[in-house]
C-alpha positions in Angstrom: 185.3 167.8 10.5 183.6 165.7 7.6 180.3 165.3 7.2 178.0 162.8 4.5 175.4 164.8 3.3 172.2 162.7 2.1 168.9 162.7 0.2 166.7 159.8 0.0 164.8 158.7 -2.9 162.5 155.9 -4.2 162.4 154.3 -7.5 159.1 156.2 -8.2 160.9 159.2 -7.8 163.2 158.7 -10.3 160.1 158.0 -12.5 157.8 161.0 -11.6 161.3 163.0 -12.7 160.5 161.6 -16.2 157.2 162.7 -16.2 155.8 159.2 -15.3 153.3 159.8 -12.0 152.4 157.1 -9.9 150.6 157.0 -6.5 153.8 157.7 -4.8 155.1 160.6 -6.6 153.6 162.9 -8.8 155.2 163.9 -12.6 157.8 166.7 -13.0 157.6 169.3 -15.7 161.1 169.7 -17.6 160.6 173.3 -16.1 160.6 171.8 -12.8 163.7 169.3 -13.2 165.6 172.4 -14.6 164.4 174.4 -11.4 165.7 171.1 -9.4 168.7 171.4 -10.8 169.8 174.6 -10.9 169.0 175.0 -7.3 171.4 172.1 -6.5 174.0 173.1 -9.1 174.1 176.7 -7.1 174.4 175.3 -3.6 177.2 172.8 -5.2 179.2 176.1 -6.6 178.5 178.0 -3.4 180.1 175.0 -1.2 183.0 174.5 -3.9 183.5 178.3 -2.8 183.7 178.2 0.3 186.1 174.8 0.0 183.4 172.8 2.0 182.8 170.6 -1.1 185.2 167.6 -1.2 182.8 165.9 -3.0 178.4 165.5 -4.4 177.0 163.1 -6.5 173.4 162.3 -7.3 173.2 158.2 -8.0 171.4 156.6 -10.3 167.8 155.2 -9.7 167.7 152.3 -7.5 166.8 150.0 -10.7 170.0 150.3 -11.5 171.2 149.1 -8.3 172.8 145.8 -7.3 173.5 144.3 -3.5 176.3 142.0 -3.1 176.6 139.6 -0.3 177.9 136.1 0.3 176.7 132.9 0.8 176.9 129.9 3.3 180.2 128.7 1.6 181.5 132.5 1.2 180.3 132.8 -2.6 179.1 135.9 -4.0 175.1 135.9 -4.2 174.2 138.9 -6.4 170.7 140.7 -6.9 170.2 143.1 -9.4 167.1 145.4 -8.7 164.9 146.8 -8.2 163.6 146.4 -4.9 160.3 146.4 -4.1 160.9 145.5 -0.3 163.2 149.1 -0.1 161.3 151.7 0.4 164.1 154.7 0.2 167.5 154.7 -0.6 170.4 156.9 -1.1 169.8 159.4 -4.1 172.4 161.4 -4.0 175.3 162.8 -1.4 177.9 165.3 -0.6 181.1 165.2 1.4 182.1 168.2 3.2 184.3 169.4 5.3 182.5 172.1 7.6 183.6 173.6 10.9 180.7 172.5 13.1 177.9 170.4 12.9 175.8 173.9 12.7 177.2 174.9 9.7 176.3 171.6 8.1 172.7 171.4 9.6 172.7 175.0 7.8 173.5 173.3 4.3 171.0 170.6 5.0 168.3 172.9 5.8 169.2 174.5 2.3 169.0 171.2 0.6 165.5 170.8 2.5 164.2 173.7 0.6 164.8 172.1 -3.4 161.8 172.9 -5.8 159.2 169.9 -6.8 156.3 169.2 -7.7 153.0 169.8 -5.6 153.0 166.5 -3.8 156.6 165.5 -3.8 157.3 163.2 -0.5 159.3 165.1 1.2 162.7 162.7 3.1 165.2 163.8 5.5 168.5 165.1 4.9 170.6 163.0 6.6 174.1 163.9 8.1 176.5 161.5 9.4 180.0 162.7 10.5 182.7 161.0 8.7 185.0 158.8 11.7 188.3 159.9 11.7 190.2 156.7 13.2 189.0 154.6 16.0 189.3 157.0 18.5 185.4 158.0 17.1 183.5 155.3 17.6 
């Protein structure tokens, strides 16, 4: 079955990981962001391995996001961020393909475990199974 594979993020994390603190998250060290990402980039070869990985992404900060949605008429209304009213949103995601919802809590609880800082909020990591047809809703 597949399975979405999130983490969550705030625009203040993005910014602590360039070494700007704030009162919601605190600065990384370059040391630490290399940590990060190593961790991730070894859980990303070990699930291209075992051919779970269809796809993983990390997203760009939520200022560089924009929301879409239509007006009254049905005209595009367009809002470039960043959102002050959001407080998380997606930061990055994989899609796998995993043989039970077990194995993919067990990759979630990995991803739970990435180096930070001391005092880095930790978020969820959310799974959603991916529908397959409308015999799943």
């Amino acid at each position: 079955m597949k399975y979405l594979v999130m983490v969550l993020g705030t625009q203040a994390d993005y910014e602590g990981m360039r070494g700007e603190a704030s009162e919601h998250s605190p600065a990384w060290t370059p040391e630490q962001l290399q940590a990060m990402y190593a961790y991730m980039g070894a859980i990303n070869d070990d699930l291209a391995e075992t051919g779970e990985m269809i796809d993983g992404q990390g997203l760009a900060e939520p200022a560089r996001t924009r929301f879409v949605t239509a007006d009254t008429d049905g005209k595009p209304v367009i809002t470039d961020g960043p959102y002050p009213e959001t407080k998380e949103l997606l930061a990055g995601y994989w899609l796998l393909d995993c043989a039970s919802l077990d194995r993919v809590t067990e990759i979630a609880a990995r991803v739970a475990q990435c180096p930070g800082p001391e005092g880095l909020k930790e978020y969820p990591v959310v799974i959603r199974p991916v529908l397959d047809g409308a015999a799943d809703i």
